[in-house]
C-alpha positions in Angstrom: -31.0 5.7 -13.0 -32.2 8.6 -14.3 -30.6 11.4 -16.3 -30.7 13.7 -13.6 -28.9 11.2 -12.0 -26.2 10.4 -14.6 -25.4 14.0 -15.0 -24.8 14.6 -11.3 -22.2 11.6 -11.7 -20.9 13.4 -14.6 -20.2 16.5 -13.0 -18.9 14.7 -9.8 -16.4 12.6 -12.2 -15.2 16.2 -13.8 -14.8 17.8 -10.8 -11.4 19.5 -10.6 -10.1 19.3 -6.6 -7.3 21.9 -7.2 -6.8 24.8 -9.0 -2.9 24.9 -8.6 -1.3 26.1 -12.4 1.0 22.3 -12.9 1.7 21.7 -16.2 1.9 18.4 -16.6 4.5 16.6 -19.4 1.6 14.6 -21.1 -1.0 17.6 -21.5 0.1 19.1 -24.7 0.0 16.1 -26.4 -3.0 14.7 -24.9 -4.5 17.7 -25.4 -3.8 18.1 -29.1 -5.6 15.0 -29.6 -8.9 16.9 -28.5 -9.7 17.3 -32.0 -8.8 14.0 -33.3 -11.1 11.4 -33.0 -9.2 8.6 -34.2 -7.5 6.7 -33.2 -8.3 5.3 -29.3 -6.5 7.4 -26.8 -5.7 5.4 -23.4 -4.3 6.8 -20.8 -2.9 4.3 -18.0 -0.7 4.2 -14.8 -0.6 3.3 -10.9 -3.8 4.7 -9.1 -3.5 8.4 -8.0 -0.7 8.7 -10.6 -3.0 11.2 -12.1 -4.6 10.1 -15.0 -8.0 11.9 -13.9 -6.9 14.9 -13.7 -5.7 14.8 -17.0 -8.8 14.0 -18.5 -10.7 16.7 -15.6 -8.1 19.6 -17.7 -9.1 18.4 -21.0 -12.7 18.1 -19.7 -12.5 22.0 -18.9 -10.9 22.8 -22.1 -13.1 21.3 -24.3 -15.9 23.4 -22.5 -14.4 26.9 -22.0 -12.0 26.9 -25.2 -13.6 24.4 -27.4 -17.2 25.7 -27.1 -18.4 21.7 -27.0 -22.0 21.5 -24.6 -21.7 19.5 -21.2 -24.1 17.4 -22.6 -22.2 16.1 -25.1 -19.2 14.4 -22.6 -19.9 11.3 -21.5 -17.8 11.1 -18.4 -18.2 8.6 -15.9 -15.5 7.5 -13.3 -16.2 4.0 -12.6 -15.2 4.2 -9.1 -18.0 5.9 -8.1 -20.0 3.9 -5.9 -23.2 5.1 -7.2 -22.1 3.0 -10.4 -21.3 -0.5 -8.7 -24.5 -2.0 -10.6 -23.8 -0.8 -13.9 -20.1 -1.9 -13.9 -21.2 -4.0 -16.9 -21.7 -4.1 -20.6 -25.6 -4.2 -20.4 -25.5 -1.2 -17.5 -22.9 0.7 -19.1 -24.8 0.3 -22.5 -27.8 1.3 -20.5 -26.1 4.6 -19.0 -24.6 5.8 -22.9 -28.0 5.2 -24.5 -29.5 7.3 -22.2 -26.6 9.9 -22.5 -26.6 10.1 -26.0 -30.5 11.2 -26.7 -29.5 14.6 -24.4 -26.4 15.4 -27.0 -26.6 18.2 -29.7 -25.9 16.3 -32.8 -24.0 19.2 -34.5 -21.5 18.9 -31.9 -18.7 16.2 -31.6 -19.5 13.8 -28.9 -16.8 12.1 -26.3 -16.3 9.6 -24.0 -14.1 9.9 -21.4 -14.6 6.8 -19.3 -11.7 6.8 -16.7 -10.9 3.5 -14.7 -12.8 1.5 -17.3 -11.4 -1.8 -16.4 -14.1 -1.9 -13.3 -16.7 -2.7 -16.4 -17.1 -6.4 -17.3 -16.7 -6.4 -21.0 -16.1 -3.0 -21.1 -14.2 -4.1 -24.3 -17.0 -5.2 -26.3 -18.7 -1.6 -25.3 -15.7 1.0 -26.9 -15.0 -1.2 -29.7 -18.7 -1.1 -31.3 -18.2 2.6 -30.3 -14.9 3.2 -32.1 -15.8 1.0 -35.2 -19.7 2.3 -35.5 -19.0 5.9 -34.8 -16.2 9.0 -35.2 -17.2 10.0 -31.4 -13.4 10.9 -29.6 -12.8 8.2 -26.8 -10.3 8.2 -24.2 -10.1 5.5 -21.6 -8.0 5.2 -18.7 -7.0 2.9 -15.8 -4.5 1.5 -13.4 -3.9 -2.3 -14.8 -2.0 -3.3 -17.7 -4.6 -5.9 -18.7 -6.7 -2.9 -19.8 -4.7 -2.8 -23.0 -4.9 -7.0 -23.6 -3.5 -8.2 -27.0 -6.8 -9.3 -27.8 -8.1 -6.1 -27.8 -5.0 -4.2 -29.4 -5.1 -6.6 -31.5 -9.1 -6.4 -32.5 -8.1 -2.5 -32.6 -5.3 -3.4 -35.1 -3.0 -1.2 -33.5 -5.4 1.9 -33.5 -4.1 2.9 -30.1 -2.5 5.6 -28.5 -1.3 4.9 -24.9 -0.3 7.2 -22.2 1.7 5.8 -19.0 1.5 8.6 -16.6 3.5 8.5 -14.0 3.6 10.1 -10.7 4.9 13.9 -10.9 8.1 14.4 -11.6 10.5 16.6 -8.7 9.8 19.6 -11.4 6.3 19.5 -10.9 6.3 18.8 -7.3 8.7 22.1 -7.2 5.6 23.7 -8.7 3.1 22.5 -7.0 4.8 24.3 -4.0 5.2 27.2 -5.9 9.0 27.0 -6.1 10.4 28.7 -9.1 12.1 26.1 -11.7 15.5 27.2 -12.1 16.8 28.1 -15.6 20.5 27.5 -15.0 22.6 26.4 -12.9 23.5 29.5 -11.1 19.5 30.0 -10.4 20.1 26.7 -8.7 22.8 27.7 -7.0 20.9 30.7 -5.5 18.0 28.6 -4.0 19.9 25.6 -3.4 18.3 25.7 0.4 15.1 25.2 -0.9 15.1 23.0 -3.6 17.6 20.7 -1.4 14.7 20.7 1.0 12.0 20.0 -1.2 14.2 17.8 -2.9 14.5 15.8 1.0 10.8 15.4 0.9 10.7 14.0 -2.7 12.6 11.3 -2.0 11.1 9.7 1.3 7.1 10.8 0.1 7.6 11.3 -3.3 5.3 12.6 -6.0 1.7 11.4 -5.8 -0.5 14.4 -5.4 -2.9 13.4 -2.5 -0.3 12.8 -0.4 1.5 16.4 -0.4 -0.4 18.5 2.3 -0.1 16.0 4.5 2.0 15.4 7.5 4.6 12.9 7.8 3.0 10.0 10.1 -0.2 11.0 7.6 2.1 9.7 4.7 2.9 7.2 5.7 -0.6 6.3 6.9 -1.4 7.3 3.0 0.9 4.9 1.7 -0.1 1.9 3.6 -4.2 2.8 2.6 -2.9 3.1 -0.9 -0.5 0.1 -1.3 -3.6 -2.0 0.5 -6.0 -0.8 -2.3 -4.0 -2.1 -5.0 -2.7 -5.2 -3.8 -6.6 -5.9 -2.7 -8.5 -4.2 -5.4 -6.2 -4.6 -8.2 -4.4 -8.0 -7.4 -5.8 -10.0 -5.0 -9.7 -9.5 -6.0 -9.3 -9.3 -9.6 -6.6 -12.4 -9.5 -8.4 -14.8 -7.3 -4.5 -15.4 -5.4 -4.3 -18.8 -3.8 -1.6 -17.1 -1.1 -2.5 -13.8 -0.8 -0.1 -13.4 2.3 2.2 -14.1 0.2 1.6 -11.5 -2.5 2.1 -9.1 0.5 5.4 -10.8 1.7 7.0 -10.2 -1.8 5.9 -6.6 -2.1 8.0 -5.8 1.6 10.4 -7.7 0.3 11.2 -5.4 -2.2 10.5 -2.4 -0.6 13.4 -3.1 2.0 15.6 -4.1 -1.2 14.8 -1.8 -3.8 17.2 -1.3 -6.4 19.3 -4.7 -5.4 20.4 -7.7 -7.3 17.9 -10.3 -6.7 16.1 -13.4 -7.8 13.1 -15.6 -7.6 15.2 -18.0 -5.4 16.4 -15.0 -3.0 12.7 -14.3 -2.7 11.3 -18.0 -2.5 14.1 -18.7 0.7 13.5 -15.4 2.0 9.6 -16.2 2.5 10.9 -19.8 3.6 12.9 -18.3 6.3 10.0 -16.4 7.7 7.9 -19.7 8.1 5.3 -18.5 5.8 3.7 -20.6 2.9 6.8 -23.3 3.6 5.6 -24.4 0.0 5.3 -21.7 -2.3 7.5 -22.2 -5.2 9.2 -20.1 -7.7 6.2 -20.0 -10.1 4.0 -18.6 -7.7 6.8 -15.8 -6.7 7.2 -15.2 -10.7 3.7 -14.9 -11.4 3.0 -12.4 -8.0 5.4 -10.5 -9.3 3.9 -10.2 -12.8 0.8 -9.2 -10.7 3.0 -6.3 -9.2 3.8 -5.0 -13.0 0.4 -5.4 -14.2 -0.4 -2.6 -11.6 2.1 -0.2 -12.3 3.7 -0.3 -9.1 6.9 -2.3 -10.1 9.2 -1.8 -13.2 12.1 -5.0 -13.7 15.1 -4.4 -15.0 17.0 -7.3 -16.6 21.2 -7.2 -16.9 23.4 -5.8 -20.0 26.2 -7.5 -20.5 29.0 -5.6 -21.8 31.2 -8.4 -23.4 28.7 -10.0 -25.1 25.9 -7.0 -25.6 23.4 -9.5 -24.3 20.3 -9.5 -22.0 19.9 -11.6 -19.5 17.1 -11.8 -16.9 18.4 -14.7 -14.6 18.6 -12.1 -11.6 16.8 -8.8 -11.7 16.5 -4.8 -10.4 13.6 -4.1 -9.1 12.1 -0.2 -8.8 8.9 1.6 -7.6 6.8 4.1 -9.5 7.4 6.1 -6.5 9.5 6.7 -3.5 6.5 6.8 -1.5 6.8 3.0 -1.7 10.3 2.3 -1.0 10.8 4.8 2.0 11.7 1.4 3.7 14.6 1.3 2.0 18.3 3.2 2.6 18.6 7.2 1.8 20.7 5.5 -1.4 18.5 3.0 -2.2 15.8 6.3 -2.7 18.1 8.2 -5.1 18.8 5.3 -7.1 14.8 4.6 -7.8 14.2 8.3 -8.1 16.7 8.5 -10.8 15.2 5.3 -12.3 12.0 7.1 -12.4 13.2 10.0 -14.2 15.4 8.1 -16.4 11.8 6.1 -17.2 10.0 8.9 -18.0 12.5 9.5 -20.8 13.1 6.3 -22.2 10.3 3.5 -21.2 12.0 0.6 -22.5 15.4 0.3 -22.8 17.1 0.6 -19.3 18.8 -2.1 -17.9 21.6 -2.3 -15.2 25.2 -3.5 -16.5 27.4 -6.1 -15.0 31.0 -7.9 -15.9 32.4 -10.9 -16.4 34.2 -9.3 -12.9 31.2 -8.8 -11.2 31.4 -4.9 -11.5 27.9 -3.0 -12.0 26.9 0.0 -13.0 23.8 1.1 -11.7 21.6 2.3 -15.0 22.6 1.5 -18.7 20.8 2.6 -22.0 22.5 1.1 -24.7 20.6 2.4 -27.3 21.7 5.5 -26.5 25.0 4.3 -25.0 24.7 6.0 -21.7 25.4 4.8 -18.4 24.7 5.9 -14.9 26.0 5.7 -11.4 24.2 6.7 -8.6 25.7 7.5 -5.1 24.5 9.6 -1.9 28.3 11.3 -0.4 30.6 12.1 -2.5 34.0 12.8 -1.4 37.3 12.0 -1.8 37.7 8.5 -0.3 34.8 7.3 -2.1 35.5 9.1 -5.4 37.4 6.7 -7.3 35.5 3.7 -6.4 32.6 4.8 -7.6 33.7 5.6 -11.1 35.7 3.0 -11.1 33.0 1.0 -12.8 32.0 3.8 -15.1 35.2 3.3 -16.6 34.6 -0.4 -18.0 31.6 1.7 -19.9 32.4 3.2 -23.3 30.1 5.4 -24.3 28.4 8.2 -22.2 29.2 8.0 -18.4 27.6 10.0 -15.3 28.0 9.9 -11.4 25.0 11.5 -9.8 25.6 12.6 -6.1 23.3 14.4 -3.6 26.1 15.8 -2.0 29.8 16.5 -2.8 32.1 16.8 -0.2 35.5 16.9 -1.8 38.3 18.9 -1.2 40.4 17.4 -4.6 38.9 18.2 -7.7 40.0 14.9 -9.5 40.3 14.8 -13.0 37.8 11.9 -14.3 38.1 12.2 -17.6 35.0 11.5 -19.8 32.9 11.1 -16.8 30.1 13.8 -15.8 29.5 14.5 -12.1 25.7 15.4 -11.9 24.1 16.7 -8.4 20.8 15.2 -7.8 19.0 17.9 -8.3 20.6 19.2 -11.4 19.8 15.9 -13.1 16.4 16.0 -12.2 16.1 19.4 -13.1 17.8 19.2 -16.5 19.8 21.8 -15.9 
């Protein structure tokens, strides 16, 4: 390849598809880092999540604000096809060598080397680069594996990692040029609107590429996407003895996101069908490991209020994205859209609860002793048995609705009722 060459691949990699003003929650912070070369900055999450076009922003930033050359940016997307034989330590060696006698050495150099974990060894490659030199690296890429305890551990912890998740329904509001209300009597006002967008969010959810298009297009999106990383990111990189199966467990919990399950539900589920009459439950487990790894999935484990333990006997399972689960009831939909923005708050403490009665509550966060119902109608039959459960809770309770039809105002004591679109808001 020549340098001609690399730069074209370069500018392709930085090219910025959109020019719409979203602020996105991770930019400040990822941005601040601009200056800071130490310590490793990785950004990770599902594919089309947008962990690009983070890097694209702070790509344009360190150009037009920062004053760094072109030529000192070493950035390479390692999807490109132009790059499938240099996805190696020798080739991508090869390419940075090359790179680096074009720089200006007054200048401070970066890498930004986005969907690194295409590169065999890449590893070996960014840690002779962050031990030899102060150059300011970010990585990024859609597999958990990226970030193996070998190598946070060879790092010693000199890592800074960014899960980016798809946009949140504040930043799909302005991508569509919707004005973010500031209270909730703005809301009020453009309630029609924001109810509407708020409709789409919830079957298509919030992964850019899929906005402009048209339903049946979504959908067709969806399926190309979910294919790509169950292929490319699990079945490929995993060698699976039962691929069919992999996909069997993935529609499994799309049609049952956000219920009760376990490994055994799932192993005589796939039984039932007649498919892999022999699969056991370590296969299931470690297919649904594979699901993590990728982003796509989050577990949740039970919180048990008498005893303040954890168990993980039988799980909650949730999607990134509603794009995934628009298999699943209108319910089913809010609940994993309200997992998603509790997520984006709190990463790793949220777990659903359950008594020795069998009541649950959807969502609990004990270390901030909150807990959350979620529920589509609201109205005066229903009222009372949904916070019925809220009430074995003792800290912070909240019902969120998408609609309230009640004509009693009840009094519920402690307990917030949150619209939707409020909580999602902030307001």
């Amino acid at each position: 390849m020549t340098y001609t060459e690399l730069t074209t691949i370069i500018t392709e990699s930085a090219q910025l598809s959109t020019d719409r003003p979203v602020l996105r929650s991770y930019e400040s912070e990822l941005e601040a880092l601009l200056t800071t070369p130490k310590p490793l900055k990785a950004i990770t999450g599902i594919r089309r999540s947008g962990k690009s076009y983070l890097l694209k922003k702070m790509y344009r930033k360190l150009i037009d604000i920062l004053n760094i050359p072109q030529a000192n940016i070493f950035f390479i997307n390692f999807e490109n096809d132009r790059l499938v034989k240099h996805r190696s330590l020798v080739g991508l060696r090869n390419l940075f060598e090359m790179f680096i006698t074009h720089t200006d050495n007054q200048k401070p150099i970066y890498l930004f080397l986005d969907e690194i974990q295409n590169v065999h060894q890449w590893e070996s490659f960014v840690r002779t680069i962050y031990d030899s030199t102060d150059y300011n690296i970010f990585i990024t890429g859609s597999n958990s594996r990226l970030l193996s305890s070998e190598f946070s551990t060879s790092l010693g912890g000199r890592i800074l990692e960014f899960n980016i998740l798809p946009f949140s329904f504040k930043e799909f509001l302005q991508w569509n040029k919707i004005n973010i209300p500031k209270d909730i009597f703005e809301l009020s006002e453009n309630k029609a609107a924001i109810q509407s967008h708020l409709n789409q969010y919830l079957k298509f959810g919030g992964l850019v590429e899929g906005f402009d298009l048209a339903p049946a297009q979504k959908v067709s999106y969806q399926e190309t996407l979910l294919e790509k990383i169950i292929i490319n990111d699990i079945i490929n990189r995993f060698e699976l003895k039962y691929p069919d199966v992999l996909k069997i467990v993935c529609q499994f919990l799309q049609t049952n996101t956000g219920n009760i399950t376990s490994i055994r539900n799932i192993v005589n589920w796939i039984r039932s069908l007649g498919e892999e009459k022999n699969v056991d439950y370590k296969t299931v487990q470690t297919y649904i490991d594979y699901l993590e790894k990728t982003y796509l999935i989050s577990r949740i484990k039970k919180f048990s209020f008498k005893t303040k333990e954890i168990f993980s006997t039988q799980n909650k399972y949730y999607f990134v994205d509603n794009l995934f689960c628009n298999k699943s009831d209108v319910e089913d939909q809010i609940e994993n859209v309200v997992f998603d923005h509790l997520l984006r708050k709190n990463s790793k403490d949220i777990y659903y609860g359950r008594d020795e009665r069998g009541q649950e509550i959807d969502f609990v966060i004990p270390s901030q002793n909150q807990a959350f119902q979620v529920c589509y109608l609201l109205n005066d039959t229903n009222i009372n048995r949904e916070t019925k459960t809220l009430n074995i809770f003792d800290g912070d309770s909240s019902l969120i609705y998408m609609y309230d039809q009640r004509l009693v105002k009840n009094d519920l004591g402690n307990i917030k009722l949150i619209g939707l679109d409020q909580f999602l808001l902030e307001i």
